[in-house]
C-alpha positions in Angstrom: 0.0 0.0 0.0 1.5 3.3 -0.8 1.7 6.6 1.9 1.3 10.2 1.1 2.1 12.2 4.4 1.4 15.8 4.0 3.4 17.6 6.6 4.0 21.7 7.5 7.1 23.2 8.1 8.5 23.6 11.6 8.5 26.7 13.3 10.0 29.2 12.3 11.8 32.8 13.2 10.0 35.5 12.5 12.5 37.2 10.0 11.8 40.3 10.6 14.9 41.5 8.6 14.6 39.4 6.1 12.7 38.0 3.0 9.8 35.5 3.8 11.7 33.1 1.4 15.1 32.8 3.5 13.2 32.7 7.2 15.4 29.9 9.2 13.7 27.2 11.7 13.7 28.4 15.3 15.7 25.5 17.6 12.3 24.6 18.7 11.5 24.0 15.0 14.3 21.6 14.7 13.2 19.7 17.5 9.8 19.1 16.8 10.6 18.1 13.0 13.1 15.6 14.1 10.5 14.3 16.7 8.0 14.1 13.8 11.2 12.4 11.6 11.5 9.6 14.4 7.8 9.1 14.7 7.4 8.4 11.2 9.9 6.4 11.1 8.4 4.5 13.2 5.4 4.4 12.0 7.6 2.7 9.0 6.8 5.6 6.7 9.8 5.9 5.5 9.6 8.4 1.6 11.0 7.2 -1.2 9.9 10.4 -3.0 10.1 13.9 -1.3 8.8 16.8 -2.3 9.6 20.0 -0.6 9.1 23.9 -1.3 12.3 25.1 -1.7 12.5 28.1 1.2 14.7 28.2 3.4 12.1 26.6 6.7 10.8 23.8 4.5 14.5 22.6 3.4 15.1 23.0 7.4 12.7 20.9 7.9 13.5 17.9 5.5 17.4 18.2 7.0 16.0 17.4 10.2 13.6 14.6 8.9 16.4 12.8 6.8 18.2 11.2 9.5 15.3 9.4 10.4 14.5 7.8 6.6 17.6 5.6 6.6 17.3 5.1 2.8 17.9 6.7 -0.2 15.3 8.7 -1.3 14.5 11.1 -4.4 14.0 14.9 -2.9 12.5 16.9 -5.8 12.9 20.7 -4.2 10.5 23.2 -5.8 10.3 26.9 -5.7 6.6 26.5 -7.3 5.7 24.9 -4.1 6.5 28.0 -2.0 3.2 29.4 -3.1 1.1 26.4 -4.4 -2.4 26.6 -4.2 -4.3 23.3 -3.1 -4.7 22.3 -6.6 -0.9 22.4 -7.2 0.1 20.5 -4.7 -2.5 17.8 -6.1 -1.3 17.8 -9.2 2.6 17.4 -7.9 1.7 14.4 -5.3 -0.5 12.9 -8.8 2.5 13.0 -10.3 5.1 11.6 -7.5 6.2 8.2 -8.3 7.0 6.5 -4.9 5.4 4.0 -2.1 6.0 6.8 0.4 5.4 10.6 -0.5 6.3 13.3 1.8 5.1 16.7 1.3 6.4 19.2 3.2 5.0 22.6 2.3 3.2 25.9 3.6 -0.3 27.1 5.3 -3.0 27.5 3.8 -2.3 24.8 1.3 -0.7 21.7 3.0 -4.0 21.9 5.5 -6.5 22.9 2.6 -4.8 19.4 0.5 -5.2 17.3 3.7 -8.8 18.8 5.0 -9.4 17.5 0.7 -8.0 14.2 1.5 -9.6 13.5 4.5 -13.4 14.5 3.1 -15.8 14.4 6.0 -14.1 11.8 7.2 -15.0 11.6 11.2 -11.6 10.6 12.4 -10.2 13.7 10.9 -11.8 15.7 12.8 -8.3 17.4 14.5 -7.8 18.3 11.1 -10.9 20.7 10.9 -9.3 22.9 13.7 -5.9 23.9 12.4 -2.8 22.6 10.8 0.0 23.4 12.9 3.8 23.7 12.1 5.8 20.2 12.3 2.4 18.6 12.1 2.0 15.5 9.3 -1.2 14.0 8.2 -0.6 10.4 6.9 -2.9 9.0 4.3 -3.0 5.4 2.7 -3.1 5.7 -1.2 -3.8 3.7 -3.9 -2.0 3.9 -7.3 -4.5 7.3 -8.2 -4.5 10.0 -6.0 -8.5 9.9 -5.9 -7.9 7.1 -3.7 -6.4 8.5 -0.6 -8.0 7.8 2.7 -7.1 9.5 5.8 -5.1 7.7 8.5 -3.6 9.5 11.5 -2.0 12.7 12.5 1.6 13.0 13.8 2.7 15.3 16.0 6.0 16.4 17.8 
């Protein structure tokens, strides 16, 4: 069975003197994506396939995550995925090749694509309240990704 997990960013400075783009994780950021890496692992959902925006916080993110998939893996960084609306990110996970896809983007988006996923489904109902940072929503997927049914959320 393949795995999409759909997971946010960690926390991140503020960046007040800087551009949005370059805004570094805060240590606390680093901790809680690493605690998320672990759990995944495991979970076994280990990614074959990655595909992360390419700013600064979501590259922080996978860096913290890696140690944790013990594998080689395909990491597909994409500066559309910086601003990607939901239907951009469904078109790049249709397109992922892999048994296990992580996504690791940006707000609104990465929660709008996982409140899609999840439909009205009842045990997704911690997904209707937010989509906090270092949090991963882990769906089961079939070979289309019309098939996706929700599974559980990880947290650090």
């Amino acid at each position: 069975m393949r795995h999409l997990v759909i997971m946010r960013h960690a926390k991140a400075e503020h960046g007040y003197d800087k551009p949005d783009f370059e805004r570094m994780l805060e240590p606390r950021g680093i901790a809680d994506a690493d605690s998320v890496g672990g759990k995944l692992a495991a979970l076994d959902l280990v990614p074959d396939t990655v595909l992360c925006s390419a700013s600064r916080r979501t590259r922080d993110t996978l860096a913290a995550v890696l140690p944790h998939i013990g594998r080689d893996c395909v990491v597909h960084l994409r500066r559309s995925l910086y601003d990607a609306e939901v239907a951009d990110l469904r078109d790049a996970v249709r397109t992922a090749r892999g048994q296990c896809i992580l996504l690791i983007g940006h707000n609104p988006s990465v929660h709008g694509l996982a409140l899609a996923f999840a439909g009205s489904n009842p045990e997704a109902a911690e997904l209707q309240t937010g989509f906090p940072t270092s949090h991963a929503a882990v769906f089961s997927m079939g070979f289309a990704v019309d098939t996706v049914k929700f599974e559980r959320v990880v947290t650090p």
